[in-house]
LUMFI-94949 format. One record per residue (C-alpha): residue in one letter; z, y, x. Coordinates in pm, whole numbers, padded with zeros to 5 digits, always signed. Each point is the difference from the previous one (the first is absolute). Layout:
// residues N
aZYX;...
***
This chain:
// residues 354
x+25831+18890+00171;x+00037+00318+00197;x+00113+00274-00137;x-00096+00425+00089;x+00298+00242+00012;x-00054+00387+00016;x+00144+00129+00291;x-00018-00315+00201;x-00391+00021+00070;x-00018+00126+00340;x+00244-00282+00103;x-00141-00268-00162;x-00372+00080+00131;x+00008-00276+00261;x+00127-00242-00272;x-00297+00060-00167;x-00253-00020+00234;x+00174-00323+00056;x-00030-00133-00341;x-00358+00127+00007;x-00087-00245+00252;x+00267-00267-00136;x-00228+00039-00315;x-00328-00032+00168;x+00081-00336+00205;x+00161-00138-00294;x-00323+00074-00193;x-00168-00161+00300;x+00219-00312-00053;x-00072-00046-00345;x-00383+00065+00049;x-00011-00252+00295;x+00214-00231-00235;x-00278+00001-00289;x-00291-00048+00237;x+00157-00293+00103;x+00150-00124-00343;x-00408+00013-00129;x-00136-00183+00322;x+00259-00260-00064;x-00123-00031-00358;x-00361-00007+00078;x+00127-00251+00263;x+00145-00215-00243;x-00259-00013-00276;x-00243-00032+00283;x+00183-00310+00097;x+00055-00139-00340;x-00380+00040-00063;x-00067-00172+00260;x+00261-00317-00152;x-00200+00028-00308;x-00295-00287-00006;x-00327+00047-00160;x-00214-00251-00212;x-00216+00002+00351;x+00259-00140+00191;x+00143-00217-00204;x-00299-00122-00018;x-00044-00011+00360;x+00372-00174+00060;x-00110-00309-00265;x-00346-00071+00207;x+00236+00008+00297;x+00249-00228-00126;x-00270-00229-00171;x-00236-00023+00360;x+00389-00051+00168;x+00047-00330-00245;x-00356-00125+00079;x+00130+00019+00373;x+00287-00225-00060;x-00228-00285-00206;x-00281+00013+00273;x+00054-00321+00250;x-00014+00140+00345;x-00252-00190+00227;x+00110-00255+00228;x-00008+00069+00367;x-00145-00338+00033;x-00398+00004-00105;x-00135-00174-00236;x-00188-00290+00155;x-00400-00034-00108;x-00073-00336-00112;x-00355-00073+00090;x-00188-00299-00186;x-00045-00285+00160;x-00257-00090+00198;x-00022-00387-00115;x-00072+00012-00390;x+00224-00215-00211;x-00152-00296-00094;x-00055-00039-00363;x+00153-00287-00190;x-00215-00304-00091;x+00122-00149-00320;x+00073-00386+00098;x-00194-00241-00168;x+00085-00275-00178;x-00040-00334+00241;x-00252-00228-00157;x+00188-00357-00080;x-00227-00281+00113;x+00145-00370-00211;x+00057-00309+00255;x-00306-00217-00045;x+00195-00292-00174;x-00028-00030-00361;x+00211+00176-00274;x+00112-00151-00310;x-00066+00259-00334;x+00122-00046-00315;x-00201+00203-00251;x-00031-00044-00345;x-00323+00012-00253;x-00021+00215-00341;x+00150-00246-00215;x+00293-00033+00185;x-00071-00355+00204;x+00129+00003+00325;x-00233-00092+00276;x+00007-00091+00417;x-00219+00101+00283;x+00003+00052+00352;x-00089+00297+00176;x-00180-00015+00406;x-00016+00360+00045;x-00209+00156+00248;x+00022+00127+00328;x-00069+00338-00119;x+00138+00233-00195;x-00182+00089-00245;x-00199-00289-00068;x-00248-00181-00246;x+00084-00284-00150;x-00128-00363-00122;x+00118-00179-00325;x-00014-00328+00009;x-00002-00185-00315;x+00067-00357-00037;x-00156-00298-00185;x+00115-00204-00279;x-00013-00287+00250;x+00287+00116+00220;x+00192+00332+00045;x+00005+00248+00272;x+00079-00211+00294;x-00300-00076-00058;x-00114+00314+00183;x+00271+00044+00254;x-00277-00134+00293;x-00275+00252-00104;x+00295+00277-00059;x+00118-00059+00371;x-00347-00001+00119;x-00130+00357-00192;x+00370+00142+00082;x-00110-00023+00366;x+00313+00033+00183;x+00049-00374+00177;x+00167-00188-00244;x-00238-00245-00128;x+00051-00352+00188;x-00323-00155+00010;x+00049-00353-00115;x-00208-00253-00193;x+00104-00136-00361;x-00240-00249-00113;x+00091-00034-00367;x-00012+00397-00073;x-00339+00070+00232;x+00069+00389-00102;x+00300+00018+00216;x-00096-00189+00299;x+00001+00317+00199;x-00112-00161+00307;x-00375+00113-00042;x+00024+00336-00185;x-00244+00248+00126;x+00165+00267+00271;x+00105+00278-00171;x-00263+00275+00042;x+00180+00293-00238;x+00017+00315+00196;x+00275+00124-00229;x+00342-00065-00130;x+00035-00210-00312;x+00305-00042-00187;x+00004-00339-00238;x+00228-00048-00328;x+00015-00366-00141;x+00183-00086-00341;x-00005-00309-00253;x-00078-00025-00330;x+00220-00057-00294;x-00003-00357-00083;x-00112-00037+00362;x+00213-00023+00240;x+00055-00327+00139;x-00252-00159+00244;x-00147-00177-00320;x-00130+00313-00121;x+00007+00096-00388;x+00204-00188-00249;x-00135+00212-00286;x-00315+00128-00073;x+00088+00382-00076;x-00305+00234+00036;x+00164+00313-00184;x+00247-00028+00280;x-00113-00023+00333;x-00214+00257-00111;x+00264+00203-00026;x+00177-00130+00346;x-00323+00084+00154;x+00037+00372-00078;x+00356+00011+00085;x-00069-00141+00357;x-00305+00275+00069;x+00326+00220-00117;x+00238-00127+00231;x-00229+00014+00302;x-00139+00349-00092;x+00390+00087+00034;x+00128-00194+00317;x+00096+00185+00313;x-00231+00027+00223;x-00287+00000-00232;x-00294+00225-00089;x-00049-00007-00351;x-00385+00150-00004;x-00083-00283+00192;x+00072-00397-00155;x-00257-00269-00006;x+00093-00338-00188;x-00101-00313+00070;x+00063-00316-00215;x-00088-00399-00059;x-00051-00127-00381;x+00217+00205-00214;x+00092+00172+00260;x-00411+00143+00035;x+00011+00111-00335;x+00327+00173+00020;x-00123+00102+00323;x-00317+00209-00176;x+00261+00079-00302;x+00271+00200+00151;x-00247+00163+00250;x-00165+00159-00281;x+00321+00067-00212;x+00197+00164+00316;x-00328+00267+00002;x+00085+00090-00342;x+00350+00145+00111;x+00127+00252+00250;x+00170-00321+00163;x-00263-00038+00292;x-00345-00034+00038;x-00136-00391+00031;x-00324+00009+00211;x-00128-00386-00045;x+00036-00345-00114;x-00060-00325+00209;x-00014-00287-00241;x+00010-00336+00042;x-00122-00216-00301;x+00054+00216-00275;x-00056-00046-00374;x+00132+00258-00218;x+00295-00210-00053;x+00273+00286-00074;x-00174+00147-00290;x-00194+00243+00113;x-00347-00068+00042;x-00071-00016+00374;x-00377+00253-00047;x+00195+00208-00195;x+00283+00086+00286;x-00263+00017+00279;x-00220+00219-00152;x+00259+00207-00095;x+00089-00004+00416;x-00382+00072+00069;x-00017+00303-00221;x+00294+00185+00155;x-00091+00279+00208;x+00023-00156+00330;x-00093-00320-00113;x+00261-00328+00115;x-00163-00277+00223;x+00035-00354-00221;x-00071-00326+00156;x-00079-00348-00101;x+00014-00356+00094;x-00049-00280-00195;x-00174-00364-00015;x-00251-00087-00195;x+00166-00292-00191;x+00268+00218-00046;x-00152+00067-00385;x+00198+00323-00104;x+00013+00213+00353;x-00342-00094+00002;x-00066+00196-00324;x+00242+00261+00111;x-00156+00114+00311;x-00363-00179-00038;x-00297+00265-00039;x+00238+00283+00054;x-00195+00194+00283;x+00229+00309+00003;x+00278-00158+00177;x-00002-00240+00313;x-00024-00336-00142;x+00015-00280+00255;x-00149-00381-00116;x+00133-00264+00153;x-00216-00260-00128;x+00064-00364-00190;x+00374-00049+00138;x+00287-00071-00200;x+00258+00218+00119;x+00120+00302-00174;x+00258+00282+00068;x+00188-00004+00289;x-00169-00346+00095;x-00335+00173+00074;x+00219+00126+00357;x-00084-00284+00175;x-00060-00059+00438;x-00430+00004+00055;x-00094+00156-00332;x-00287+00202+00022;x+00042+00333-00035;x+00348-00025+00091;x+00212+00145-00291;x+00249+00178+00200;x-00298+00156+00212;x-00094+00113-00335;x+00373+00112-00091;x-00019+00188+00273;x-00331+00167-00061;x+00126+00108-00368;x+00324+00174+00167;x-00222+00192+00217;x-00249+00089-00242;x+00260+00100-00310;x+00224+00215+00267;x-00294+00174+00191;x+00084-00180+00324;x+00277+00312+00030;x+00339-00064+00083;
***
């Protein structure tokens, strides 16, 4: 603080005029300083508003970050390209399933053991064919003999060189030595079997019709089932008892979903297995595709000759005043040659296809 004295004025007038300006630049100072204290606050509170984020940008800073995490998942692509695989000009080929190889038996004959519907066992022999699938031939024996009987004419309708054509002059039916060339244009299989009570070269030791009835069903069974065979097409063929079980079991196979029987070839029959011998052919006549059913008998052969006499809806063949019967009516020279006529029933009851 400066203080005025009377007295001392004149000598302190250049002190004052100094203070004067001393005031004045301090004034100055302090003006200058307060200019510059506000722009340093506006400075700062410019500079803090500009720390301060708003919703925009924080916005704005999470897109960033999310679009900067995508970068880091995506793969980068490989300097090397991609090849281009073109298709091919050769097409794959497709796949053909393989089929199953079709089994063709050896010719030589095959011993079955079958049984019929009473429980009786039963033997037969099987030629099968040289096709597969084939038809097929029963051949029923006599009550003379048993089915060696046929084993000549089986060899010879089998067709497929095994018969040996030699002479027997005390069974005439197996001298195969003059049989008739086989003419078939098709391949036949052949089943053979014995009766009960029958099966020594003697033939029957009991007289049991009930029976062979039933063995003669369970053979046209058997062959219906054997390898090799078609069961829509069977034929049987039979001497004596045999002819009637022959017709029998033709017409009681048709009756079942076991195969279809499409003829009989008898030999002397006489409605020995009890079944009227009419009865079972009609019944094969009536069918829907009717069965072809042959005939041959003798004359002095009483009960054929009432079995197939005046019967002009199947193929009944005469042979005149002789005495033989059954498988003795296959005799060298006879006139029309039964196995010519065999033959002519196979081609007839199978429709000559193969």
């Amino acid at each position: 603080m400066i203080v005025l004295r009377r007295g001392a004025s004149r000598s302190l007038a250049p002190t004052i005029e100094s203070g004067k300006k001393y005031l004045l630049l301090y004034n100055s100072y302090m003006l200058n300083k307060k200019i510059s204290y506000t722009f340093f606050t506006v400075g700062v509170i410019f500079f803090m508003s500009g720390c301060v984020s708003t919703p925009d940008s924080a916005v704005e800073t999470e897109q960033i970050d999310i679009e900067k995490t995508n970068e880091i998942t995506v793969v980068p692509a490989s300097s090397t390209p991609t090849p281009i695989v073109k298709p091919s000009s050769t097409p794959t080929p497709t796949e053909v399933p393989t089929a199953t190889p079709v089994v063709v038996l050896p010719p030589e004959p095959i011993v079955v053991q079958f049984m019929a519907a009473d429980g009786q066992e039963l033997s037969g022999l099987y030629f099968p064919a040289d096709e597969n699938p084939a038809p097929i031939i029963v051949l029923m024996p006599w009550s003379l003999g048993n089915q060696s009987d046929w084993e000549e004419v089986a060899y010879w309708l089998q067709g497929r060189g095994l018969l040996v054509r030699t002479m027997n002059s005390r069974k005439t039916w197996k001298s195969s030595n003059w049989y008739p060339e086989r003419t078939l244009d098709m391949p036949l299989g052949v089943f053979t079997f014995n009766f009960r009570a029958c099966e020594g070269e003697g033939g029957c030791q009991a007289y049991m019709p009930a029976g062979w009835l039933l063995d003669a069903q369970a053979a046209m069974e058997t062959a219906s089932q054997l390898e090799g065979v078609d069961p829509g097409k069977i034929i049987a063929a039979g001497a004596s008892i045999g002819a009637d079980g022959a017709v029998d079991s033709c017409a009681w196979i048709n009756t079942t979903d076991l195969g279809t029987c499409l003829g009989a070839f008898t030999l002397s029959p006489s409605s020995s297995l009890t079944i009227d011998f009419r009865t079972a052919v009609d019944a094969l006549l009536s069918q829907e595709n009717p069965a072809e059913v042959y005939c041959l008998y003798g004359l002095r052969d009483s009960a054929s000759q009432e079995t197939c006499g005046d019967y002009p809806e199947i193929r009944a063949v005469n042979y005149g005043y002789v005495e033989d019967r059954g498988l003795e009516l296959i005799l060298v020279d006879r006139k029309p040659d039964p196995l010519d006529i065999l033959q002519e029933f196979i081609f007839e009851a199978l429709g000559g296809a193969q």
